[in-house]
Structure formats: structure tokens, C-alpha cells
N, CA, C and O atoms as a Tripos MOL2 file, in Angstrom:
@<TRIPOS>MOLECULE
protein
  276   275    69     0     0
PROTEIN
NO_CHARGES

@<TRIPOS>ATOM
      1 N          82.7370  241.3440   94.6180 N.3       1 UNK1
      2 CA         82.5030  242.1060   93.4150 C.3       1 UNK1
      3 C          81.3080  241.5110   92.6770 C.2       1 UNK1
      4 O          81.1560  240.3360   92.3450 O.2       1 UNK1
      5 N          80.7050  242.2720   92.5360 N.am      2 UNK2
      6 CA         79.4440  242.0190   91.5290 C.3       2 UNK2
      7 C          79.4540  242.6780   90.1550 C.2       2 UNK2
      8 O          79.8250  243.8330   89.9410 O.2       2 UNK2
      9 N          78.9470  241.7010   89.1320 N.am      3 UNK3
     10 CA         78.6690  242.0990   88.2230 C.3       3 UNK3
     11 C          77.3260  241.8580   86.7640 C.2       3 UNK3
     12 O          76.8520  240.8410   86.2560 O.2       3 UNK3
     13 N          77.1910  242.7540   86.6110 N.am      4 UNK4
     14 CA         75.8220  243.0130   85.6270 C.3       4 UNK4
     15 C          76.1790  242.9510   84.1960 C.2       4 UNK4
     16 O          77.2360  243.4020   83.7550 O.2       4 UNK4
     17 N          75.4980  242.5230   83.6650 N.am      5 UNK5
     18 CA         75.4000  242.5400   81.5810 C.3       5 UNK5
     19 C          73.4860  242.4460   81.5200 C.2       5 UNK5
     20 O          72.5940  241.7710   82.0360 O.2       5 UNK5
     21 N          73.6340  243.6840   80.4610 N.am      6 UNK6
     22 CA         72.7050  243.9740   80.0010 C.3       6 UNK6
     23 C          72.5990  243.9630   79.0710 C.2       6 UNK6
     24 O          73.5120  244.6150   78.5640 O.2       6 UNK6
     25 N          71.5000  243.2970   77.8690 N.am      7 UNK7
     26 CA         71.4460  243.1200   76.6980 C.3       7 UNK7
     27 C          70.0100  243.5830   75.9310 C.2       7 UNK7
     28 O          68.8970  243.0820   76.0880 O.2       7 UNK7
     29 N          70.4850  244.9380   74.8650 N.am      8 UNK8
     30 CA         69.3190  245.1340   74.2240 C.3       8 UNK8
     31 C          69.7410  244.6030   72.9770 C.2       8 UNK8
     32 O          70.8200  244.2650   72.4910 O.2       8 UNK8
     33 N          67.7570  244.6510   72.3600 N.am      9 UNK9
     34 CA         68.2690  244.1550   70.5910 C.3       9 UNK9
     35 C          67.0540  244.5960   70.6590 C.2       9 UNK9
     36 O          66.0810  244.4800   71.4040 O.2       9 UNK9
     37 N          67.5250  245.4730   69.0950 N.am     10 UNK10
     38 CA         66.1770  246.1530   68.3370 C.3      10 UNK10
     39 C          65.9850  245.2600   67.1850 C.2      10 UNK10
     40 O          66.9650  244.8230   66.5810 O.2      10 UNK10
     41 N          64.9470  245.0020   66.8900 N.am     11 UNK11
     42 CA         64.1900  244.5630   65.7210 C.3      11 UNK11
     43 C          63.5600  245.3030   64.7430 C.2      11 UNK11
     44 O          63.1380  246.3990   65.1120 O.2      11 UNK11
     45 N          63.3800  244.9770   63.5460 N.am     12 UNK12
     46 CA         62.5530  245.4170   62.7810 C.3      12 UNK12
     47 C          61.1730  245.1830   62.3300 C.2      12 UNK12
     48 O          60.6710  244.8730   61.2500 O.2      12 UNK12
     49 N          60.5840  245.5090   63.8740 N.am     13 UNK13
     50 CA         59.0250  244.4600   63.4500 C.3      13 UNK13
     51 C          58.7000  245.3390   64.9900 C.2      13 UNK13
     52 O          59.3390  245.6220   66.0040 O.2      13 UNK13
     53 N          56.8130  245.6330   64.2640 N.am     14 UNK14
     54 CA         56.0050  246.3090   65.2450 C.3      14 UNK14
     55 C          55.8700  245.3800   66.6850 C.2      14 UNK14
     56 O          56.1750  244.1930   66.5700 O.2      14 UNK14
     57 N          55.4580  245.8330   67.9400 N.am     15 UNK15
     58 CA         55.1220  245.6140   68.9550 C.3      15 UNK15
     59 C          53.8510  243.9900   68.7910 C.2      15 UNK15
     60 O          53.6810  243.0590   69.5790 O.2      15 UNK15
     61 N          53.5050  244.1430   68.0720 N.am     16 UNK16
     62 CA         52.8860  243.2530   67.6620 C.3      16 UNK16
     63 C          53.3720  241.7650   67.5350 C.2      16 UNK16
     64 O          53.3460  240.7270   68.1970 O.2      16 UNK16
     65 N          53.9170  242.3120   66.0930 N.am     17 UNK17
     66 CA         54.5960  241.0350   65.4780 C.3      17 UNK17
     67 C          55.8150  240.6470   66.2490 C.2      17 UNK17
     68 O          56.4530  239.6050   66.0960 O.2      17 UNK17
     69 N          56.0780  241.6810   67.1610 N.am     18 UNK18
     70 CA         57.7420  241.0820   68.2820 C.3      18 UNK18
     71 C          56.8890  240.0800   69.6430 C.2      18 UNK18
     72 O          57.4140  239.3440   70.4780 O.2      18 UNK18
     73 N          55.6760  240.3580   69.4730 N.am     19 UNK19
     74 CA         55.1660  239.7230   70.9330 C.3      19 UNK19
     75 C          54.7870  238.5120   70.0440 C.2      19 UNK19
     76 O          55.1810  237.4740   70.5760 O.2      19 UNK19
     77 N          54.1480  238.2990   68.8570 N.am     20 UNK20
     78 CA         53.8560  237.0110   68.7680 C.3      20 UNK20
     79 C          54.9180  236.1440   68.3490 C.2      20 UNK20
     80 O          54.5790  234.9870   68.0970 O.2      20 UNK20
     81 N          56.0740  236.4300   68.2240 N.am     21 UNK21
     82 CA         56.9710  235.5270   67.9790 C.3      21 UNK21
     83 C          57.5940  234.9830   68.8860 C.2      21 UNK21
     84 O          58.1120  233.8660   68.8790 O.2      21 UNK21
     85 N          57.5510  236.2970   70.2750 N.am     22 UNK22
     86 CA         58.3550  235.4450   71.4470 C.3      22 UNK22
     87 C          57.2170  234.6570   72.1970 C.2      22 UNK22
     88 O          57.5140  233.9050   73.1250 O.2      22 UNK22
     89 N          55.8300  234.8430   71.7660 N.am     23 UNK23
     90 CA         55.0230  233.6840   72.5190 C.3      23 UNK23
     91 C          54.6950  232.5340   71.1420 C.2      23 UNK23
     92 O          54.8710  231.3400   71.3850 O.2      23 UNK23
     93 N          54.3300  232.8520   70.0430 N.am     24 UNK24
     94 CA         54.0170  231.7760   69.0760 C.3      24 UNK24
     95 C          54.8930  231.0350   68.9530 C.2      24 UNK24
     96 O          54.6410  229.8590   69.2190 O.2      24 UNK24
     97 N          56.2490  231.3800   68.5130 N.am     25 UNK25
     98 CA         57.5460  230.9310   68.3870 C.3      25 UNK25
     99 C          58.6610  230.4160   69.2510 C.2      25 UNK25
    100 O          59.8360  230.2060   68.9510 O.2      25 UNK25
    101 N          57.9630  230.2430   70.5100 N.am     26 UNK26
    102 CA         59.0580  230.1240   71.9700 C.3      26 UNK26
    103 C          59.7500  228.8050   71.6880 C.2      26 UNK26
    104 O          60.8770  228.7480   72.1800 O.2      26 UNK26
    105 N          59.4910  228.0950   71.2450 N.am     27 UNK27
    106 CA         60.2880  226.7730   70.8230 C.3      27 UNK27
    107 C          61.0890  226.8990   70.1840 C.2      27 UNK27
    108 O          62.1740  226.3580   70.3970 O.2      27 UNK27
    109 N          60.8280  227.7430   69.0550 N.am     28 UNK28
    110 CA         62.1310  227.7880   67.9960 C.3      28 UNK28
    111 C          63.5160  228.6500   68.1260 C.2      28 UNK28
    112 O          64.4960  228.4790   67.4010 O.2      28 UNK28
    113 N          63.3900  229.8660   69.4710 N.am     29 UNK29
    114 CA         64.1460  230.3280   69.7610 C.3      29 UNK29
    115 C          64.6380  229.8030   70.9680 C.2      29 UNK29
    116 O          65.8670  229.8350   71.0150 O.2      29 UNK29
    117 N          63.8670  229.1390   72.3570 N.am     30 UNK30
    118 CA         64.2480  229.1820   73.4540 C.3      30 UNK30
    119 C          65.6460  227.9310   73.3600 C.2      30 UNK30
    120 O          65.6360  226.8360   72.7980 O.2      30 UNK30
    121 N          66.6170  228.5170   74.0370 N.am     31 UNK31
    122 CA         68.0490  227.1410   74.3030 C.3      31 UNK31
    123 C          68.0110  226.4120   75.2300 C.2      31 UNK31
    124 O          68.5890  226.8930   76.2050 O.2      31 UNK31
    125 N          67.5800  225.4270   75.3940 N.am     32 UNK32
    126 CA         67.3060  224.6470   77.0480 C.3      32 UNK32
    127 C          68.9820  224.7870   77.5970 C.2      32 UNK32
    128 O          69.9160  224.7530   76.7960 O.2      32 UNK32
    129 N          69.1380  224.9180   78.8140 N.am     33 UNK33
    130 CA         70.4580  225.0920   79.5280 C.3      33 UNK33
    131 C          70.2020  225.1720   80.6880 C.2      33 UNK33
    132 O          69.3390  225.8560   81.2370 O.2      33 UNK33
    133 N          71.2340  224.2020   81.2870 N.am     34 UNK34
    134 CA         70.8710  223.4460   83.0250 C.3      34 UNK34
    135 C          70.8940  224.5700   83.8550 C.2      34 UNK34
    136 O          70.2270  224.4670   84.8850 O.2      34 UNK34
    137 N          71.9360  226.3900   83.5270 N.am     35 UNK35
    138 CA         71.4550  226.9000   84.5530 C.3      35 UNK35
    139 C          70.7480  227.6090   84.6680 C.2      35 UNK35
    140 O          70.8450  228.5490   85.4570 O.2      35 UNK35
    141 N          69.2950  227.2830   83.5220 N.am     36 UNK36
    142 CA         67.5960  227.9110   83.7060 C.3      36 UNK36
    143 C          67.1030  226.9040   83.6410 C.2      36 UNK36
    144 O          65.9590  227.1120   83.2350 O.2      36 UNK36
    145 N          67.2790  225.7190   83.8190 N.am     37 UNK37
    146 CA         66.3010  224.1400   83.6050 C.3      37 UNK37
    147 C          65.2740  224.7460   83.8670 C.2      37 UNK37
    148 O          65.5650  225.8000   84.4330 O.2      37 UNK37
    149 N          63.7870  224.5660   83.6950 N.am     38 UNK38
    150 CA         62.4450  224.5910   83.6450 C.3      38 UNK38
    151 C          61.9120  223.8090   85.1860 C.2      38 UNK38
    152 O          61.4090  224.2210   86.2310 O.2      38 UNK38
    153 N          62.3570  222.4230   84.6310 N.am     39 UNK39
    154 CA         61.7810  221.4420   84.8630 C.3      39 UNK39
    155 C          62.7270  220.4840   86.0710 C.2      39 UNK39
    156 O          63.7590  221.0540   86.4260 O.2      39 UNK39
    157 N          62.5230  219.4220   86.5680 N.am     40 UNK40
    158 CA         63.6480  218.6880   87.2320 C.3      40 UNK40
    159 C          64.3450  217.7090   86.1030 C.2      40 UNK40
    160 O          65.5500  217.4780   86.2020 O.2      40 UNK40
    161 N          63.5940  217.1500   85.0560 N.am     41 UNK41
    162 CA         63.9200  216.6370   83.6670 C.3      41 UNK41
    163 C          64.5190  217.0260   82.6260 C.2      41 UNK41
    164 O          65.0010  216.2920   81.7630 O.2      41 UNK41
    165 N          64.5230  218.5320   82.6510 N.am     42 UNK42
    166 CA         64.6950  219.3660   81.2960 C.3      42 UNK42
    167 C          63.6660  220.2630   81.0400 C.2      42 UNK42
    168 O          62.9560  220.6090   81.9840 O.2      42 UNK42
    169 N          63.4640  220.6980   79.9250 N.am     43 UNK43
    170 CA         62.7110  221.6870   79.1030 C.3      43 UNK43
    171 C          61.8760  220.4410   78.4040 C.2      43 UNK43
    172 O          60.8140  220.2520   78.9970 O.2      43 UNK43
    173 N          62.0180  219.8590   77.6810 N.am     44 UNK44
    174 CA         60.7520  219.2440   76.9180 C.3      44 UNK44
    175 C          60.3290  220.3950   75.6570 C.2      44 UNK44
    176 O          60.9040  221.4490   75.9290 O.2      44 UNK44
    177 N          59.8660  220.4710   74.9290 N.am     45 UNK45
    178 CA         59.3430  221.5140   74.2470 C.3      45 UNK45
    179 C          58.0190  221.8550   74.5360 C.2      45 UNK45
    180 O          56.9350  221.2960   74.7030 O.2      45 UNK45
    181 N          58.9070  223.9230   74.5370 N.am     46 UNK46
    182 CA         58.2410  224.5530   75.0610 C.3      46 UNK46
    183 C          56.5820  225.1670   74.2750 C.2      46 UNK46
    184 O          56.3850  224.4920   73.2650 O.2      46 UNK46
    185 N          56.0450  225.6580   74.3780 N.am     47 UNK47
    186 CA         54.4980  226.2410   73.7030 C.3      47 UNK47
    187 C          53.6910  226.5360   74.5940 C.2      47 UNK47
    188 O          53.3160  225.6960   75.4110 O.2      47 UNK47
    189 N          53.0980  228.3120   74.6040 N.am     48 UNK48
    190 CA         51.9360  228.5900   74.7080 C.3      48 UNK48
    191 C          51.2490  228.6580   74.5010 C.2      48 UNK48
    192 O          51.2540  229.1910   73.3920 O.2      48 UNK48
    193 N          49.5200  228.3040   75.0720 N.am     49 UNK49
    194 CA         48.4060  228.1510   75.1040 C.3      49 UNK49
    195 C          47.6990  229.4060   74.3260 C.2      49 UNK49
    196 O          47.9060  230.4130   75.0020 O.2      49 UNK49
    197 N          47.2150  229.6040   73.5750 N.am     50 UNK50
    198 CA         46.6280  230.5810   72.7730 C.3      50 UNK50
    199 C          45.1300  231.3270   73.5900 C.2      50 UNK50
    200 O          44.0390  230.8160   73.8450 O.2      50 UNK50
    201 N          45.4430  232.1480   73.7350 N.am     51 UNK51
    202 CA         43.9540  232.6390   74.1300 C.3      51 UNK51
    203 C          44.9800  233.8440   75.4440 C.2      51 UNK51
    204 O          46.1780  234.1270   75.4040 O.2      51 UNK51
    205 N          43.9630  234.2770   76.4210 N.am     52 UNK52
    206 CA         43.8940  235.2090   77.4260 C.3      52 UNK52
    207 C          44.7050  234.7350   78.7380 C.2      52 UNK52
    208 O          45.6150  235.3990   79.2340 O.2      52 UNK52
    209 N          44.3240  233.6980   79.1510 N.am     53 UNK53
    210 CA         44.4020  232.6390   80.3260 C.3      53 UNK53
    211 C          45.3370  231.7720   79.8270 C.2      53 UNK53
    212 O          45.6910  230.9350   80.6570 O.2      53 UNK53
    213 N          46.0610  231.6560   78.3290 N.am     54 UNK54
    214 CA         47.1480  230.4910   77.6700 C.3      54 UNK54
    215 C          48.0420  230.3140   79.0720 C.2      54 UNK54
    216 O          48.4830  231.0600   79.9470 O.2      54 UNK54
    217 N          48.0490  229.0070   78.7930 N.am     55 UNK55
    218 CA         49.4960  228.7490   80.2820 C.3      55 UNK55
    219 C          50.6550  228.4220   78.9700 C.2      55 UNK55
    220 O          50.5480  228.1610   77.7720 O.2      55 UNK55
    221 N          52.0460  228.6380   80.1530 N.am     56 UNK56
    222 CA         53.2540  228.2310   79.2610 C.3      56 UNK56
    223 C          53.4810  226.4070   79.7660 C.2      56 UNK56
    224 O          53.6320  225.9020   80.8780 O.2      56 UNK56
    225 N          53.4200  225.8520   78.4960 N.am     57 UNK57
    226 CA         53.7010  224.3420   78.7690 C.3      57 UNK57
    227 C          54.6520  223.6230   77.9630 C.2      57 UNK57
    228 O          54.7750  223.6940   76.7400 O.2      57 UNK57
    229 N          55.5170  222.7050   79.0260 N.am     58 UNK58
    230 CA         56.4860  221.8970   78.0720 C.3      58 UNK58
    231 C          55.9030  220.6760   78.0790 C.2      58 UNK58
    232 O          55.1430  220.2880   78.9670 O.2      58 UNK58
    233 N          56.3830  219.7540   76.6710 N.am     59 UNK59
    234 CA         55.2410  218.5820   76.4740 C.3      59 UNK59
    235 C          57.1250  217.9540   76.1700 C.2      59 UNK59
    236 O          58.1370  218.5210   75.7580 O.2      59 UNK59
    237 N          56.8020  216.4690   76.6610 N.am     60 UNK60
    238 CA         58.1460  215.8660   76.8040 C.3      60 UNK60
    239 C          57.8850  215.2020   76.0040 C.2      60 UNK60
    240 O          56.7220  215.2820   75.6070 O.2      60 UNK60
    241 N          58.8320  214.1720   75.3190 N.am     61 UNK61
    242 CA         58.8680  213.2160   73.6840 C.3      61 UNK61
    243 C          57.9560  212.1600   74.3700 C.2      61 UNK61
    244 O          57.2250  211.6150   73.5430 O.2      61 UNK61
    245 N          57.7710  211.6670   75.7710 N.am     62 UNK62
    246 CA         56.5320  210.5540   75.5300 C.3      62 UNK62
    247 C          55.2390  211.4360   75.6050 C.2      62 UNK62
    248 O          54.2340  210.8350   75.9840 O.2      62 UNK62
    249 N          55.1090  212.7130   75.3160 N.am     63 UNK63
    250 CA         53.9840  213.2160   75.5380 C.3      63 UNK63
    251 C          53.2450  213.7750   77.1410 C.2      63 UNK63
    252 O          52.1970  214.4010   77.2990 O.2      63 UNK63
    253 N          54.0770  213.3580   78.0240 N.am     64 UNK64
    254 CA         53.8410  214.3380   79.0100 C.3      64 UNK64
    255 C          54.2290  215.5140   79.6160 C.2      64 UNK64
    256 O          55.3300  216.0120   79.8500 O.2      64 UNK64
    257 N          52.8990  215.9090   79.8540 N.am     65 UNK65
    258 CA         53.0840  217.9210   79.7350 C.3      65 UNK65
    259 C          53.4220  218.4190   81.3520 C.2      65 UNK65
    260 O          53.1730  217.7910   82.3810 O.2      65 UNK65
    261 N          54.1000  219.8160   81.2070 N.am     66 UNK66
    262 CA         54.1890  220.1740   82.6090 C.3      66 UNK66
    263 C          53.9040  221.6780   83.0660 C.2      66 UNK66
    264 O          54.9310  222.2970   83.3420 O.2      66 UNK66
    265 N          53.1350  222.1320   83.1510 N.am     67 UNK67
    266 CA         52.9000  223.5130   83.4770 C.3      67 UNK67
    267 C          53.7870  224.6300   84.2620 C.2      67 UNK67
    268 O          53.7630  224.9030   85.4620 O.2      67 UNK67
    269 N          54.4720  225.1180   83.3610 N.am     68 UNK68
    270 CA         55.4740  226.2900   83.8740 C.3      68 UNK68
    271 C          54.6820  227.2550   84.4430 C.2      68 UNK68
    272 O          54.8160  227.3840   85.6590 O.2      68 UNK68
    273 N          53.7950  228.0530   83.8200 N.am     69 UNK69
    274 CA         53.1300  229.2190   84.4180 C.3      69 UNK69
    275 C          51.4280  229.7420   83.4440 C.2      69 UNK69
    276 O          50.7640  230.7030   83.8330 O.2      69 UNK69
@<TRIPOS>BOND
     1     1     2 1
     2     2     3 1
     3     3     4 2
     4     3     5 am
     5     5     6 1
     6     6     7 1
     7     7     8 2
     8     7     9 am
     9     9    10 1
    10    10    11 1
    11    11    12 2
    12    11    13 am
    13    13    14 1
    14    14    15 1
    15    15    16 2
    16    15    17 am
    17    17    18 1
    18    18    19 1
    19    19    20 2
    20    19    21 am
    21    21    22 1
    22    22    23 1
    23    23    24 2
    24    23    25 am
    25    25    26 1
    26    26    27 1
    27    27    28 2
    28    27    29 am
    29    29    30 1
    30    30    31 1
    31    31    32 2
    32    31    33 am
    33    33    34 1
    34    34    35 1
    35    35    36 2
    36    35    37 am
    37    37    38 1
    38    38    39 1
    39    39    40 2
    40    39    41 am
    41    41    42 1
    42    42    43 1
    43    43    44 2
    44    43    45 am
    45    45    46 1
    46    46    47 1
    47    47    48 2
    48    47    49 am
    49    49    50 1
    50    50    51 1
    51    51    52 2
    52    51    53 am
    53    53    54 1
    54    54    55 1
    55    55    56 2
    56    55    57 am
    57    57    58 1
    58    58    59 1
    59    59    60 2
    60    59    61 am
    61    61    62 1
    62    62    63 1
    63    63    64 2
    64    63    65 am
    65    65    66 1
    66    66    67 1
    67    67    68 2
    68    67    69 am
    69    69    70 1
    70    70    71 1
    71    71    72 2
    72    71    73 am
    73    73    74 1
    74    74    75 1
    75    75    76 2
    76    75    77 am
    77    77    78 1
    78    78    79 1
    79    79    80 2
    80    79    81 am
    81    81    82 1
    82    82    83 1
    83    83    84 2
    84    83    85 am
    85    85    86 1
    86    86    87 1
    87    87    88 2
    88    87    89 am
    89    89    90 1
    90    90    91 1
    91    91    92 2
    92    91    93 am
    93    93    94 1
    94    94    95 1
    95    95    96 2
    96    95    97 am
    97    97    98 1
    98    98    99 1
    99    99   100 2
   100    99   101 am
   101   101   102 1
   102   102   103 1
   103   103   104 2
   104   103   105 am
   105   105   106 1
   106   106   107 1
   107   107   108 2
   108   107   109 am
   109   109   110 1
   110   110   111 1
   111   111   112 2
   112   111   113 am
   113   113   114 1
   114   114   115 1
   115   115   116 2
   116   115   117 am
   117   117   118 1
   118   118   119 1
   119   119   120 2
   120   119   121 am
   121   121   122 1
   122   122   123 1
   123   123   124 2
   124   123   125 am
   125   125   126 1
   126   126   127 1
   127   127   128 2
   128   127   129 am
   129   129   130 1
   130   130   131 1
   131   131   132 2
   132   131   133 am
   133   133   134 1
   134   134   135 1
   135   135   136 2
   136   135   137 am
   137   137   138 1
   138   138   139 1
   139   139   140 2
   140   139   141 am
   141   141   142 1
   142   142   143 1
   143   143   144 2
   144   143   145 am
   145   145   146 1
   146   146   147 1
   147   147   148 2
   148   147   149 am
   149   149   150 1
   150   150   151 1
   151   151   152 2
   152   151   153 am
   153   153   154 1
   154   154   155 1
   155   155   156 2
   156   155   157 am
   157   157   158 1
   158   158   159 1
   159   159   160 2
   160   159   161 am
   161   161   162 1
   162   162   163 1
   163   163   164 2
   164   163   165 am
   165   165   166 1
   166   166   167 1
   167   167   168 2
   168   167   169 am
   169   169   170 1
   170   170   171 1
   171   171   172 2
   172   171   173 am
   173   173   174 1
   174   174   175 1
   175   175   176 2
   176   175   177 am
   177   177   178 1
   178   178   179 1
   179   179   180 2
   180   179   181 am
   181   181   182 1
   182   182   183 1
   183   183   184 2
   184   183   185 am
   185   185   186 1
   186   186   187 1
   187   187   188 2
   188   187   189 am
   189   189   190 1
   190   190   191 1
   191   191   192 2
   192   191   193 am
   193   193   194 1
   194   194   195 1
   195   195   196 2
   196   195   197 am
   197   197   198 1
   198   198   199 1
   199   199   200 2
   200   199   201 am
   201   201   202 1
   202   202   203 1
   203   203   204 2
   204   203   205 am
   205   205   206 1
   206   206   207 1
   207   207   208 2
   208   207   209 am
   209   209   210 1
   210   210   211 1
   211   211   212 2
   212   211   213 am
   213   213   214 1
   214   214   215 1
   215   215   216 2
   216   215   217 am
   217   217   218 1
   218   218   219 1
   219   219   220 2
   220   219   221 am
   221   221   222 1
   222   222   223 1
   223   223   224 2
   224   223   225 am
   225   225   226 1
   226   226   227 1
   227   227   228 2
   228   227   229 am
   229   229   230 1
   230   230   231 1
   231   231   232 2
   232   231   233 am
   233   233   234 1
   234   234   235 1
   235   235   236 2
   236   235   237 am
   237   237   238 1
   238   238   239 1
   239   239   240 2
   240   239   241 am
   241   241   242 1
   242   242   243 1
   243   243   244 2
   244   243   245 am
   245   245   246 1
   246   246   247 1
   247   247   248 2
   248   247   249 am
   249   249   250 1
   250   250   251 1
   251   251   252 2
   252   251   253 am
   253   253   254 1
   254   254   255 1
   255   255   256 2
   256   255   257 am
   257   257   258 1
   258   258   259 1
   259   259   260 2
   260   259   261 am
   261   261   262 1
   262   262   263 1
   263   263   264 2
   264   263   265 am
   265   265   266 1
   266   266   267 1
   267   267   268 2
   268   267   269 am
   269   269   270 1
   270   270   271 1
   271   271   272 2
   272   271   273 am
   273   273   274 1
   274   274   275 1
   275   275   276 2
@<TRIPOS>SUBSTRUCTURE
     1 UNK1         2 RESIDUE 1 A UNK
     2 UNK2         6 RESIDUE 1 A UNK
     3 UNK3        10 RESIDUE 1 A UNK
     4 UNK4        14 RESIDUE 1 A UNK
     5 UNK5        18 RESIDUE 1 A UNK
     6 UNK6        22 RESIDUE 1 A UNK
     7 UNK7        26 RESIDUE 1 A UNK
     8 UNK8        30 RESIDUE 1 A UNK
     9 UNK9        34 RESIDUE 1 A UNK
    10 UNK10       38 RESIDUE 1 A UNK
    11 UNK11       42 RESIDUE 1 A UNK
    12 UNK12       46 RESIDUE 1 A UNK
    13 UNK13       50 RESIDUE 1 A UNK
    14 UNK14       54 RESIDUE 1 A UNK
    15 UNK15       58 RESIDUE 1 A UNK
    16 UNK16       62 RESIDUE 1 A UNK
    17 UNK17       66 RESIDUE 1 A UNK
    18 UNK18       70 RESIDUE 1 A UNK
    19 UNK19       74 RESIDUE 1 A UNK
    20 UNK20       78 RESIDUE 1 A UNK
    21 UNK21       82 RESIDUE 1 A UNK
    22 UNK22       86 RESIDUE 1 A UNK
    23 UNK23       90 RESIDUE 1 A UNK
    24 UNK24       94 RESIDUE 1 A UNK
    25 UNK25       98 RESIDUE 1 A UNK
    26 UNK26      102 RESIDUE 1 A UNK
    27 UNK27      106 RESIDUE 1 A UNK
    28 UNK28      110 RESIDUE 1 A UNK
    29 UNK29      114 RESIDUE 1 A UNK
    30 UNK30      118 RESIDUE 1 A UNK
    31 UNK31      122 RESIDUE 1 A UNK
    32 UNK32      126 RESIDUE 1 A UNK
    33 UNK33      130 RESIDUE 1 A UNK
    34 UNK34      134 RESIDUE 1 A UNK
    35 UNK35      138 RESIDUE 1 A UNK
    36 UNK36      142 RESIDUE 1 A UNK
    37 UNK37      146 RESIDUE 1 A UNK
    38 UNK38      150 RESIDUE 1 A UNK
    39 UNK39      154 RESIDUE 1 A UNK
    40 UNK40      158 RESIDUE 1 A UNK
    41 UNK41      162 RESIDUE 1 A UNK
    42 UNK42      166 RESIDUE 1 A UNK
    43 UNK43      170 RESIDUE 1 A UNK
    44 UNK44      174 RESIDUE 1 A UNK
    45 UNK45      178 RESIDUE 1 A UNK
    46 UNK46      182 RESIDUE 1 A UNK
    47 UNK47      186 RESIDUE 1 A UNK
    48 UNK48      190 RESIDUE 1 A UNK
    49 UNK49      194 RESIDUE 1 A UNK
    50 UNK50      198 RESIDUE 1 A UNK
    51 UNK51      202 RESIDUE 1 A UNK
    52 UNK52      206 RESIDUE 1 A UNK
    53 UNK53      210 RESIDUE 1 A UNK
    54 UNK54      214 RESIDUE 1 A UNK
    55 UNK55      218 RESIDUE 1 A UNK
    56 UNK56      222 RESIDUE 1 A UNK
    57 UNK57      226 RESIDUE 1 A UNK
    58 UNK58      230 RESIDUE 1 A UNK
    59 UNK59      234 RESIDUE 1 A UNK
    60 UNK60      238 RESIDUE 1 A UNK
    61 UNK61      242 RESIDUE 1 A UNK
    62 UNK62      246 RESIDUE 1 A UNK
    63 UNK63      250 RESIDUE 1 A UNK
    64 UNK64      254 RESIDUE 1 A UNK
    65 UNK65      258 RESIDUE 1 A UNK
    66 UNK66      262 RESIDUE 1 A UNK
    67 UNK67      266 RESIDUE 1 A UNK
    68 UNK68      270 RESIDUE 1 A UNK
    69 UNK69      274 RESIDUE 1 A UNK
């Protein structure tokens, strides 16, 4: 048996302002949890690179970074 959950959520905020929060803001919402780990370490905190080409990167508390995508 298989099974699916699907989850919508509407907001009150243009196409715009919903995209820069899930890329400006990815730290403050994302939950690190072992069964999406990132990393072989953890998540580290997360932040994207600003611009066209921004990569997604976690930077760990001694300061080393690791390139998700």
C-alpha cells in the first residue's frame, strides 16, 4: 500500500514577495531533519547566493561552507 499527502498553503503576498522569502529567508523557515539531511554533517545554515547563477550554501558554526546546488 502506498500512500501520498499533499500540502497546499495560500498566502497573502504577490508572486514576488512569496519567492523572495523562500530564497532570502531559507534559514529562518527551513527545519533541519535527518530524513532530508543536506549534508553527511547536518544542514549548517542554510543561504542563497544573490544574483542569477546564486548557488544554495550551508556555512557550518566553524565557518565551513558546502555547496548544495
Amino acid at each position: 500500500m502506498t500512500s501520498q499527502v499533499y500540502v497546499a498553503l495560500r498566502v497573502p503576498a504577490n508572486p514576488l514577495r512569496a519567492f523572495e522569502a523562500f530564497t532570502d529567508e531559507i534559514a529562518l523557515w527551513w527545519q533541519p531533519s535527518r530524513l532530508f539531511q543536506l549534508t553527511p554533517r547536518g544542514d549548517g545554515r542554510l543561504a542563497f547566493e544573490p544574483g542569477v547563477d546564486g548557488r544554495l550554501m550551508s556555512t557550518f558554526e566553524n565557518g565551513e561552507e558546502f555547496e548544495i546546488g
